[in-house]
C-alpha positions in Angstrom: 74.2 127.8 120.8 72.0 124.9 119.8 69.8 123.6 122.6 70.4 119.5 122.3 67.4 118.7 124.4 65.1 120.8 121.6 66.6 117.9 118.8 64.0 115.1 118.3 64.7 111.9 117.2 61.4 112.7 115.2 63.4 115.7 113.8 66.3 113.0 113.1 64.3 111.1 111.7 62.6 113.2 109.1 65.9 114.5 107.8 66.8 111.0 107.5 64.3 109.9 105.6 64.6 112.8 103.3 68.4 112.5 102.3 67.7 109.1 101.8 64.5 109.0 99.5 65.7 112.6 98.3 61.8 113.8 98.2 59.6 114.9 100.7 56.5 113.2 100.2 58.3 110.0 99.8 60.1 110.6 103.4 56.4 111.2 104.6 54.8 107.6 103.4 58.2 105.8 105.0 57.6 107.5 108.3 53.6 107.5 108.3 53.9 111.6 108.2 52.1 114.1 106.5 54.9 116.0 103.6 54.1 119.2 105.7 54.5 117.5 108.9 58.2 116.4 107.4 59.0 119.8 106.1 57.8 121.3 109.4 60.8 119.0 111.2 62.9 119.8 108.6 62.8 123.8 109.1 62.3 123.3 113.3 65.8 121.2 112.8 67.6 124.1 110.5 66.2 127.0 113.1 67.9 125.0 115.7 70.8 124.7 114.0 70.8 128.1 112.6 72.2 126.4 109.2 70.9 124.4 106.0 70.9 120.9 106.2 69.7 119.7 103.2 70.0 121.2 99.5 67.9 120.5 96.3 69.7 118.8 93.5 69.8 119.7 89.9 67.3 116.8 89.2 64.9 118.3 92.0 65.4 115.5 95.1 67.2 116.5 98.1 70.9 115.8 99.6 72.8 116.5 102.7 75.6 119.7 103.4 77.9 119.3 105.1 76.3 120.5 108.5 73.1 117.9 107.6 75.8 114.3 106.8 77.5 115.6 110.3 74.2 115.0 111.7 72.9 111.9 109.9 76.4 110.4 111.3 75.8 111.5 115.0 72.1 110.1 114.3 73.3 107.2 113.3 76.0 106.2 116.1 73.0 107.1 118.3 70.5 104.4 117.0 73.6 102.3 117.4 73.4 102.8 120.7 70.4 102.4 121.4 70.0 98.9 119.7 72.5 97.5 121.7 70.7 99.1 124.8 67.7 97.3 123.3 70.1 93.9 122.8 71.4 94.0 126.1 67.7 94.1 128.1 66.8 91.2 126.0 69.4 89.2 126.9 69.4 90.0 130.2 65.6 88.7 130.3 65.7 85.9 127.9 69.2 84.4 128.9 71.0 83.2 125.7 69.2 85.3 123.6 70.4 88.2 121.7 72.4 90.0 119.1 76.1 90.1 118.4 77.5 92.1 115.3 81.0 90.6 114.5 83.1 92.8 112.3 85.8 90.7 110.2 88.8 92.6 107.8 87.9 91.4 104.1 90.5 88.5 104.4 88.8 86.7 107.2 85.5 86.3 104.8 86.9 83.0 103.6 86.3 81.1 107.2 84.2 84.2 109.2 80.8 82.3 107.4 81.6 79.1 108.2 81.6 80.6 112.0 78.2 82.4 111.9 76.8 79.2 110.2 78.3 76.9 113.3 77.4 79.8 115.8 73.8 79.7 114.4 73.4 75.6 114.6 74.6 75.3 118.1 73.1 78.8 119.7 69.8 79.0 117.3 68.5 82.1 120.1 71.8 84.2 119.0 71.2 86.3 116.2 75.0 86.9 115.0 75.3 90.0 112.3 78.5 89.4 110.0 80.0 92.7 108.7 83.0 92.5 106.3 85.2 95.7 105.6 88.9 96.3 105.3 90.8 97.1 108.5 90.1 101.0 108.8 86.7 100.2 108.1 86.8 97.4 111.0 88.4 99.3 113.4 86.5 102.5 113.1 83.4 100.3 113.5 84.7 98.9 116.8 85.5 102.7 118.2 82.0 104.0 117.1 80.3 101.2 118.6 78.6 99.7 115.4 80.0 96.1 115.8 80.6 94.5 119.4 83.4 91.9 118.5 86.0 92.1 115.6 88.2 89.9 113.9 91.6 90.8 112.7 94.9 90.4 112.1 97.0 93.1 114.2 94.9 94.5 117.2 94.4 98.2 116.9 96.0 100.8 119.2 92.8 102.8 119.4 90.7 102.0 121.0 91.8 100.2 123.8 90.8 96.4 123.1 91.2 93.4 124.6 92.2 90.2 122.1 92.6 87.0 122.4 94.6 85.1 119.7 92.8 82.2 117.6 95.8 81.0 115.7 98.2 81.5 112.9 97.8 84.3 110.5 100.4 83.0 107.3 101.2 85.1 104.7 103.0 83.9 101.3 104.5 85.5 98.4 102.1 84.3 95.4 102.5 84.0 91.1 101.2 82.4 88.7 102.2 78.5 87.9 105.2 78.9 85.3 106.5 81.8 86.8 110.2 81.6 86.8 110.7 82.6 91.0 108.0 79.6 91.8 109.3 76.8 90.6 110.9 75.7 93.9 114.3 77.0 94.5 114.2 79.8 97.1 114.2 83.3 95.3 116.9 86.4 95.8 115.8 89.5 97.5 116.8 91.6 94.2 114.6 89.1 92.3 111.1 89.9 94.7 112.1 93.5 94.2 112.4 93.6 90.6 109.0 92.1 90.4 105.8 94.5 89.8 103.6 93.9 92.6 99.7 94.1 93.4 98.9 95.7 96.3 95.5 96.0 98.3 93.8 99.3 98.7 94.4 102.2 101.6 93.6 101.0 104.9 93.8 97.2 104.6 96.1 95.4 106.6 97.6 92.8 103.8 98.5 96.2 102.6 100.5 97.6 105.5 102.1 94.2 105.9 103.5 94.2 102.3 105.0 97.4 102.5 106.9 96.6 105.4 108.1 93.4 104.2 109.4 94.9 100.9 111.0 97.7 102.8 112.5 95.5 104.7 113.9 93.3 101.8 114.9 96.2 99.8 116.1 98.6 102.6 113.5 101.6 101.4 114.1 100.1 97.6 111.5 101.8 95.0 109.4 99.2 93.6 106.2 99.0 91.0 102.8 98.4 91.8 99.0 98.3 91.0 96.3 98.6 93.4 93.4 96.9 93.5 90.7 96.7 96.4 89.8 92.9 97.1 91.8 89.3 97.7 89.7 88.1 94.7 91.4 91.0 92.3 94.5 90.3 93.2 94.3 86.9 93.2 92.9 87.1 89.2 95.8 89.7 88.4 98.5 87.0 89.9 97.0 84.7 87.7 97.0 86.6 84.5 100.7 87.4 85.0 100.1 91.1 85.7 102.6 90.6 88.6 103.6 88.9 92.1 101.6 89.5 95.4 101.8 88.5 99.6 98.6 87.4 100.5 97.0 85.9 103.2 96.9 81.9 102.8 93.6 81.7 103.7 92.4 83.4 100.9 94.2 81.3 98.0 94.1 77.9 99.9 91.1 76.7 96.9 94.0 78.0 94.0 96.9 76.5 95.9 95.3 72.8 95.4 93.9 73.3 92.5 97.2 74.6 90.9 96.2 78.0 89.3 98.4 79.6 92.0 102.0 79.0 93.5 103.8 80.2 96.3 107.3 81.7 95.8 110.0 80.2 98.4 112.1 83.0 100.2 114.0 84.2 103.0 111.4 85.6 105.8 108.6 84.1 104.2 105.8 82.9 105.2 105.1 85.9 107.5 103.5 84.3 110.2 101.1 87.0 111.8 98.0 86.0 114.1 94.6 86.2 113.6 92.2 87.6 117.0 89.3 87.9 118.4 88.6 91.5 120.0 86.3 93.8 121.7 86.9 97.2 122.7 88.1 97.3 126.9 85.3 99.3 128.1 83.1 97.1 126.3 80.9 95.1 129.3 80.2 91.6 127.5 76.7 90.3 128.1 76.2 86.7 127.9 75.2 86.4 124.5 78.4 87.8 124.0 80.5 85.9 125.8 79.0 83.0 124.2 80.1 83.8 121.2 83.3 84.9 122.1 83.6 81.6 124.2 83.3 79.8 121.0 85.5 81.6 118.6 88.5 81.2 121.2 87.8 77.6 121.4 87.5 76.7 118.1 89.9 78.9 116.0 92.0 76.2 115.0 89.5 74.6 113.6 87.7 77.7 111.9 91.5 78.4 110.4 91.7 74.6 109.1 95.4 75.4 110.7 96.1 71.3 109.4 95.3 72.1 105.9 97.5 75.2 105.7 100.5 73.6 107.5 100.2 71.1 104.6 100.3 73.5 102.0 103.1 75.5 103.8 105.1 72.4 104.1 104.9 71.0 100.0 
């Protein structure tokens, strides 16, 4: 059995570096090793282990097995850790100062900036880190530790969180212009259904919403679709007339004024979700934190222009 106080991070480190360059002597000048020094790590590591870590490619560089990515993941989680050890002792010294990592799904991109930008005007000593990924991506960050607040539209059931809502999450049924089902009269259930739709990718959230509105409308009615794996996609494929879509307001409020997009009128629509603010419950908040989760609670109307969207709801 593997003895885990014989792993170094000097070991990690060195296997690292060499998945990542995919040569040995260029792991050596990243580190500021000698190539036999890495290749000594390399083969203490793999003794350890009693397995290969890394294999040579066809073109002669170097990539993970199996055994060796396993590794590389733990390794990462673990520097993870121990930044936000490193975060938490700063601010603990320096008061207001710190580091927050806030994860947002891919439709919050259209206000999360405008956030960090106000976050980084008023607390100039918080370094905020923005990450942007769908919703498995989000929520998997949360549970490895990788991002210390998350934005979202449907709290996760793992891990244990605790969220705080910052407003109305709308979502409308979208086509383009001259589409016959937006032009203002409200359209039938066997109309949306007959409709090709674009979805979002595995694992988003706009996704998982759609699906269960249209099962909903059709009562487990078949239906026609193309995936795509962004809000911009979609919105381009709406507009070309390569089908309808339910999307999150936020992300079309620029089309909806200028006109290249309309919303189709119908019963259960909008779908008025939330959008929060979340951190996982065994999370212990340092100040820095709190500051910035302070701020987002307090100001997510505003971040959410919710004034702007009730207009646009209400044409």
């Amino acid at each position: 059995m593997t003895n885990l106080n014989a792993i170094t991070f000097k070991q990690l480190r060195a296997l690292d570096g060499v998945v990542k360059t995919g040569s040995i002597s260029q792991s050596a000048d990243l580190l500021g090793l000698t190539p036999p020094a890495v290749h000594s790590q390399l083969r203490v590591l793999e003794e350890q282990f009693e397995c290969v870590l890394v294999n040579r490619t066809r073109s002669g560089g170097f990539e993970a097995t199996a055994a060796g990515m396993a590794l590389l993941q733990a390794f990462e989680t673990s520097q993870s850790a121990l930044a936000k050890a490193v975060d938490l002792i700063e601010a603990m010294k320096n008061g207001m100062a710190g580091r927050v990592v806030l994860g947002v799904v891919s439709t919050g991109k259209y206000f999360a900036p405008s956030i960090v930008a106000r976050l980084k005007k008023d607390f100039p000593d918080i370094e905020v880190v923005l990450q942007v990924g769908n919703r498995d991506r989000t929520v998997s960050d949360l549970a490895a530790g990788k991002i210390d607040l998350a934005i979202m539209g449907r709290p996760p059931r793992q891990p244990d969180v605790v969220a705080y809502s910052m407003g109305d999450h709308p979502h409308v049924l979208i086509a383009q212009p001259d589409h016959p089902l937006a032009q203002g009269s409200r359209a039938q259930a066997a109309d949306i259904l007959a409709e090709h739709f674009i979805l979002r990718e595995q694992g988003s959230g706009t996704r998982i919403l759609t699906i269960r509105f249209l099962d909903q409308l059709g009562e487990g009615q078949p239906f026609t679709f193309t995936e795509m794996e962004s809000n911009e996609s979609i919105k381009q494929a709406v507009i070309a007339g390569l089908g309808i879509a339910l999307i999150s307001i936020h992300s079309i409020v620029e089309e909806l004024k200028s006109g290249r997009l309309r919303m189709i009128k119908a019963d259960r629509l909008p779908i008025v979700r939330h959008w929060f603010v979340l951190h996982r419950a065994d999370l212990k908040p340092n100040r820095a934190l709190d500051t910035v989760l302070d701020y987002i609670r307090g100001n997510g109307p505003q971040f959410l222009a919710e004034t702007e969207i009730r207009d646009l709801l209400e044409k």
